[in-house]
N, CA and C atoms as an extended XYZ file, in Angstrom:
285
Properties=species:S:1:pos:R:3:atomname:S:1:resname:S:1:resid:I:1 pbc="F F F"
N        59.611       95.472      105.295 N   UNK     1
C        58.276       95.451      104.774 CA  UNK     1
C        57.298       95.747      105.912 C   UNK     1
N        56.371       96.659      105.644 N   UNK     2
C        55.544       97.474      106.811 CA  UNK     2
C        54.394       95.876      106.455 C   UNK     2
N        53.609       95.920      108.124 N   UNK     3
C        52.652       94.693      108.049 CA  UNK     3
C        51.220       95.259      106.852 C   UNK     3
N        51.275       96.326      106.265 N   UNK     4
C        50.001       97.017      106.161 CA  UNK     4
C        50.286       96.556      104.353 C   UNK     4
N        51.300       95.992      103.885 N   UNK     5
C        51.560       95.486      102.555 CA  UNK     5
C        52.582       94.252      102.756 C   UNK     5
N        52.376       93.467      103.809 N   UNK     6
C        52.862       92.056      103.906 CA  UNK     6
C        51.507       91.183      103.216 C   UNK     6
N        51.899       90.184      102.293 N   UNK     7
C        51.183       89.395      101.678 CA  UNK     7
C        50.652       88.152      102.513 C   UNK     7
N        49.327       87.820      102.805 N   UNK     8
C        48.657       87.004      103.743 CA  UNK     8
C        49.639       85.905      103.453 C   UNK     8
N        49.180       85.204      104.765 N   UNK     9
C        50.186       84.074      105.068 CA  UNK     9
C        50.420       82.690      104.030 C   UNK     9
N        48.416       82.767      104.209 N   UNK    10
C        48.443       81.722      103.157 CA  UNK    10
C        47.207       82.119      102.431 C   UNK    10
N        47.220       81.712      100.953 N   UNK    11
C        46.165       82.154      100.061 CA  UNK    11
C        44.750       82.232      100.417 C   UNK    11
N        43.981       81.093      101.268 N   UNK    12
C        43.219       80.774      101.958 CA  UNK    12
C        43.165       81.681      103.146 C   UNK    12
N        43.361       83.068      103.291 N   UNK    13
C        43.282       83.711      104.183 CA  UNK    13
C        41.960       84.302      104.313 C   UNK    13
N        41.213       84.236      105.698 N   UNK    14
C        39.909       84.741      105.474 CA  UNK    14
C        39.731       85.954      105.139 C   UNK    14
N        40.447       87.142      105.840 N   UNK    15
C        40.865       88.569      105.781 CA  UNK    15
C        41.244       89.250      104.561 C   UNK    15
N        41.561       88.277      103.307 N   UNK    16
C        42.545       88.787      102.326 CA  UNK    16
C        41.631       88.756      101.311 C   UNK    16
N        41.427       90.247      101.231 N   UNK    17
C        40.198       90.642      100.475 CA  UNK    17
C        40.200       90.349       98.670 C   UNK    17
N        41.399       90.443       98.090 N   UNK    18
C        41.425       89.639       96.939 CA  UNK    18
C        41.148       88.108       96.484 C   UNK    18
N        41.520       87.467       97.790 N   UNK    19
C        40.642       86.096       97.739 CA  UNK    19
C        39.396       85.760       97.708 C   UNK    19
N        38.962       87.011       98.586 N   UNK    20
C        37.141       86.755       98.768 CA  UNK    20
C        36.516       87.355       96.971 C   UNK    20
N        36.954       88.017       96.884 N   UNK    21
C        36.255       88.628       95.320 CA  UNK    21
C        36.627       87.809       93.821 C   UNK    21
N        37.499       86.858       94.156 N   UNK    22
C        38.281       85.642       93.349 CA  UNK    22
C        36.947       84.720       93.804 C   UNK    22
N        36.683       84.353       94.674 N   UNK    23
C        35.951       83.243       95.471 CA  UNK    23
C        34.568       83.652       94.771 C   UNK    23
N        34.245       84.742       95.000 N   UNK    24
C        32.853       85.525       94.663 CA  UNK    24
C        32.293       85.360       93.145 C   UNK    24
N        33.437       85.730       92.529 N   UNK    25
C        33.424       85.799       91.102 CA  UNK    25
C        33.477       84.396       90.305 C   UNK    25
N        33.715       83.016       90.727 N   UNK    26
C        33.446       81.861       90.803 CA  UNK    26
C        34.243       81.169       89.662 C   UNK    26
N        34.179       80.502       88.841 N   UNK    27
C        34.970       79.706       87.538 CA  UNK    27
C        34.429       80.553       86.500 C   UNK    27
N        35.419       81.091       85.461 N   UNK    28
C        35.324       81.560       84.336 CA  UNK    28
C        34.766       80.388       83.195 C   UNK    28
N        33.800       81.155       82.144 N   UNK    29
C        32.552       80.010       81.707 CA  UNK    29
C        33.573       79.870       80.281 C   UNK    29
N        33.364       78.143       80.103 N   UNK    30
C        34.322       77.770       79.131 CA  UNK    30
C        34.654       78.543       77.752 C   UNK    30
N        35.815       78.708       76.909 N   UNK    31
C        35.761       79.418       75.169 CA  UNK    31
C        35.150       78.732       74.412 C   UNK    31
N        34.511       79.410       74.089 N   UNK    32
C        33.664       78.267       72.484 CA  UNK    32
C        34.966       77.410       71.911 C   UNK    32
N        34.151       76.872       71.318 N   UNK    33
C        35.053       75.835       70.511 CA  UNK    33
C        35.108       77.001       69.060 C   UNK    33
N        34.561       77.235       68.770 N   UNK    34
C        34.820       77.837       67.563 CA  UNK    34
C        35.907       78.683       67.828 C   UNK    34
N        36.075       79.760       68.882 N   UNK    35
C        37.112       80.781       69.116 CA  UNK    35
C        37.922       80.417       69.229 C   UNK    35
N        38.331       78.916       69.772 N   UNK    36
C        39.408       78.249       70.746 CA  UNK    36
C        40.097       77.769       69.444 C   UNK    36
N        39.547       76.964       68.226 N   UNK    37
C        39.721       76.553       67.228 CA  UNK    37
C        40.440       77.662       66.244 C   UNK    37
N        40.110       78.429       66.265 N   UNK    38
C        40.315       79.935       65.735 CA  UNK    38
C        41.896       80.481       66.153 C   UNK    38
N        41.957       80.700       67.279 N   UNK    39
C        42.763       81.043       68.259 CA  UNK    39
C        44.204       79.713       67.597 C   UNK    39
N        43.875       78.768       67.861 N   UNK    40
C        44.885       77.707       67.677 CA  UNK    40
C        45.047       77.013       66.292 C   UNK    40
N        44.674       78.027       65.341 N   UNK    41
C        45.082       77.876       64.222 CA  UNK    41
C        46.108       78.681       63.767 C   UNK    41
N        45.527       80.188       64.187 N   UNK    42
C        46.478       81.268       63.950 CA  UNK    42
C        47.899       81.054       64.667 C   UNK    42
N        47.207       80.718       66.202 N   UNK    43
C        49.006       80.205       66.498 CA  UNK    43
C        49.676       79.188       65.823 C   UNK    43
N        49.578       78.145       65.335 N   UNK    44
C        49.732       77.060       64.900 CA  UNK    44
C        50.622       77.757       63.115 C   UNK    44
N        49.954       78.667       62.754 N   UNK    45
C        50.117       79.379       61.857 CA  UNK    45
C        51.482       80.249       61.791 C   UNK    45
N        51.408       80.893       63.148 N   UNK    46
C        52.223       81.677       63.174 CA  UNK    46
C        53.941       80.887       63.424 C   UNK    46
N        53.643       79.488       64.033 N   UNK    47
C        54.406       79.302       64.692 CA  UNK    47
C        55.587       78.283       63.754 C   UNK    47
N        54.451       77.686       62.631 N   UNK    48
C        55.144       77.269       61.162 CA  UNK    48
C        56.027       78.320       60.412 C   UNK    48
N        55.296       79.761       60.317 N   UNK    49
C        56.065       81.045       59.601 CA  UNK    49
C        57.475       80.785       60.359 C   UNK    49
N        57.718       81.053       62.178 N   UNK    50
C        59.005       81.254       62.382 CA  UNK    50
C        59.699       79.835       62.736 C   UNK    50
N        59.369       78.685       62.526 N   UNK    51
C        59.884       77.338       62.102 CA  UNK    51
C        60.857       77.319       60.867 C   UNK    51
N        59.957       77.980       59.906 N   UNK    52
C        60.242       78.076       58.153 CA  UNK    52
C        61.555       79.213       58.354 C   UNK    52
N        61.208       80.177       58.895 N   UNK    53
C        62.501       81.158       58.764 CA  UNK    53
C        63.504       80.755       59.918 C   UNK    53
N        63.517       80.224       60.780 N   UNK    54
C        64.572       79.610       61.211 CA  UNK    54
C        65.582       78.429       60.950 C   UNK    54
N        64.717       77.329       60.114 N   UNK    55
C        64.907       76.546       58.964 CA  UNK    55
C        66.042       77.778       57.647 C   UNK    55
N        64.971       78.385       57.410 N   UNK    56
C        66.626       79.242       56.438 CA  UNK    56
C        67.173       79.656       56.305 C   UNK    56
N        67.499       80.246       57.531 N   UNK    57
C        68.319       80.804       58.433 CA  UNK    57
C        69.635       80.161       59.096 C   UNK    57
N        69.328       78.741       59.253 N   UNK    58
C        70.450       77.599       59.793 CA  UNK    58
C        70.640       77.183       58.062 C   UNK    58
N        69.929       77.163       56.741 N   UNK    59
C        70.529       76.334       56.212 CA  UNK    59
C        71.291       77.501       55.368 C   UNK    59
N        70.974       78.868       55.613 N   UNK    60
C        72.012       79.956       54.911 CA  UNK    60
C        73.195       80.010       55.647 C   UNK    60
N        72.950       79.778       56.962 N   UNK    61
C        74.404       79.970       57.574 CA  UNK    61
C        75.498       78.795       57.389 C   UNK    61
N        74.351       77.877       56.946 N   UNK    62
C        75.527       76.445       56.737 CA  UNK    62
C        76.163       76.685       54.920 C   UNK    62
N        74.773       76.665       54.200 N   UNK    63
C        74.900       76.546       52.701 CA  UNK    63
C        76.272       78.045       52.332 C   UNK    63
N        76.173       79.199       53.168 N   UNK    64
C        77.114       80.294       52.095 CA  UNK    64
C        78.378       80.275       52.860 C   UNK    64
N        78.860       80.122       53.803 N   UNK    65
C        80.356       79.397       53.874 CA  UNK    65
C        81.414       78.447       52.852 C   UNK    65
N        80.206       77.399       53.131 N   UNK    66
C        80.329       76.545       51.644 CA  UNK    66
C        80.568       77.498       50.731 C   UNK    66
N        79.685       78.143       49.974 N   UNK    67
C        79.639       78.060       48.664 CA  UNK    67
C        80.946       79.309       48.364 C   UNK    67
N        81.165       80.140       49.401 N   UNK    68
C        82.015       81.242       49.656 CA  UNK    68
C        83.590       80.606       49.331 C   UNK    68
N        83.723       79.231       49.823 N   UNK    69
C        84.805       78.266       49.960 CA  UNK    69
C        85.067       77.660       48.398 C   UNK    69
N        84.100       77.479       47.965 N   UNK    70
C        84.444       76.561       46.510 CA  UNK    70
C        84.105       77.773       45.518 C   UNK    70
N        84.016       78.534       45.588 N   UNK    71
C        84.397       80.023       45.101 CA  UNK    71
C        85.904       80.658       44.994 C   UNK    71
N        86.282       80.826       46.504 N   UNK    72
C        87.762       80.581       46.241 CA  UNK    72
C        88.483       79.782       45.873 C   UNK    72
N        87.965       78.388       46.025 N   UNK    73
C        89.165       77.153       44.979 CA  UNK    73
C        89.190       77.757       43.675 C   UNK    73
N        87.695       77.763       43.107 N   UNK    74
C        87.903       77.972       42.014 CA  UNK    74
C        88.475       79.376       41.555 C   UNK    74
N        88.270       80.078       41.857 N   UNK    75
C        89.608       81.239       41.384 CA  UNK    75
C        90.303       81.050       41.934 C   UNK    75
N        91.208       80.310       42.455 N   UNK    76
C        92.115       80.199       42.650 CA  UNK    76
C        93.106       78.609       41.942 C   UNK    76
N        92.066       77.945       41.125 N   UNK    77
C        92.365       77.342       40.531 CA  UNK    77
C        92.389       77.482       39.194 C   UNK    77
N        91.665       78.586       38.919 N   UNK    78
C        91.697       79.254       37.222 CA  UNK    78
C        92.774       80.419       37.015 C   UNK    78
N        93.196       80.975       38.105 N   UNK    79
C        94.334       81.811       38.250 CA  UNK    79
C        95.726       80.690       38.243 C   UNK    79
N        95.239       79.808       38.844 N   UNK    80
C        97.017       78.635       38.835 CA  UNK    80
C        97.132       78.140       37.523 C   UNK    80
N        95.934       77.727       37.199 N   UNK    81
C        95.622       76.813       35.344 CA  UNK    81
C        96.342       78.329       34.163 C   UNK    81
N        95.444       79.141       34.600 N   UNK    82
C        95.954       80.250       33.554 CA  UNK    82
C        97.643       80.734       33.630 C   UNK    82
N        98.145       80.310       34.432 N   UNK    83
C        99.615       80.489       34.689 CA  UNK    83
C       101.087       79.507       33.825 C   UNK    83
N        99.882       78.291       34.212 N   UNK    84
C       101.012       77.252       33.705 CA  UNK    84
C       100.442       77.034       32.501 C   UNK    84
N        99.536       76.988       31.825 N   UNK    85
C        99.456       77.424       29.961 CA  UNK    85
C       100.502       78.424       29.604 C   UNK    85
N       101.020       79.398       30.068 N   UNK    86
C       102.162       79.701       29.342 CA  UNK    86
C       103.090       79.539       28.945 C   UNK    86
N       103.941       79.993       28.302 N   UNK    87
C       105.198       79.317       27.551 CA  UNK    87
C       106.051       80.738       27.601 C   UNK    87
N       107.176       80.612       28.372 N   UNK    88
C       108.237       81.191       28.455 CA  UNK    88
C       109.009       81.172       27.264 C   UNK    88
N       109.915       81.791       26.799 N   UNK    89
C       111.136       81.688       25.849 CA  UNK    89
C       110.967       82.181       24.765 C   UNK    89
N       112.227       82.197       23.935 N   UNK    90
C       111.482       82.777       22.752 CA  UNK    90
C       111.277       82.078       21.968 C   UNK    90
N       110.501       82.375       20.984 N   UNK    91
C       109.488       81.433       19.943 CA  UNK    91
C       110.497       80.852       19.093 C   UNK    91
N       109.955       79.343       18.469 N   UNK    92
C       110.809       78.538       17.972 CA  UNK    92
C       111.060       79.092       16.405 C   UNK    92
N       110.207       79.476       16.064 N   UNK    93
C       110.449       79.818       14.563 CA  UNK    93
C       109.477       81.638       14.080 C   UNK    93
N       110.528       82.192       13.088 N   UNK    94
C       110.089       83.375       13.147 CA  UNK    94
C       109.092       82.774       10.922 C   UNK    94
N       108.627       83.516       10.936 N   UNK    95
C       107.591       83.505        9.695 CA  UNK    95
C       108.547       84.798        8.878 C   UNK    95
């Protein structure tokens, strides 16, 4: 690193001309309350929207496994039921 873009030693440097025009330019004058109010609603707003979709997002990934699961019992329990209702052999009496 050349000395001509080494960063002053310490912030408080008298020489370090971005400090003096920071210094110059003095405390930034407070946000209204109205804007600030404004401002932290919309976030507040925004931040419920991706709460809510992350909320159904964990309860889809939990809820369709499940339901994917007792889906297959059940066909697979109406395929076993429909099996053993039958009756092999031949019929007891002819008409």
């Amino acid at each position: 690193m050349s000395d001509r873009i080494k960063p002053p030693e310490s912030p408080d440097a008298p020489d370090d001309p971005i400090a003096r025009l920071i210094r110059l330019a003095g405390p930034r004058p407070p946000v209204p309350e109205e804007r600030m109010a404004r401002v932290r609603e919309s976030v507040h707003a925004r931040w419920r929207e991706a709460a809510t979709r992350e909320r159904r997002r964990v309860v889809l990934l939990i809820t369709a496994p499940i339901a994917a699961g007792l889906m297959a019992v059940a066909i697979g329990a109406g395929l076993w039921l429909q099996g053993k209702g039958r009756v092999t052999g031949a019929p007891a009496a002819l008409s």
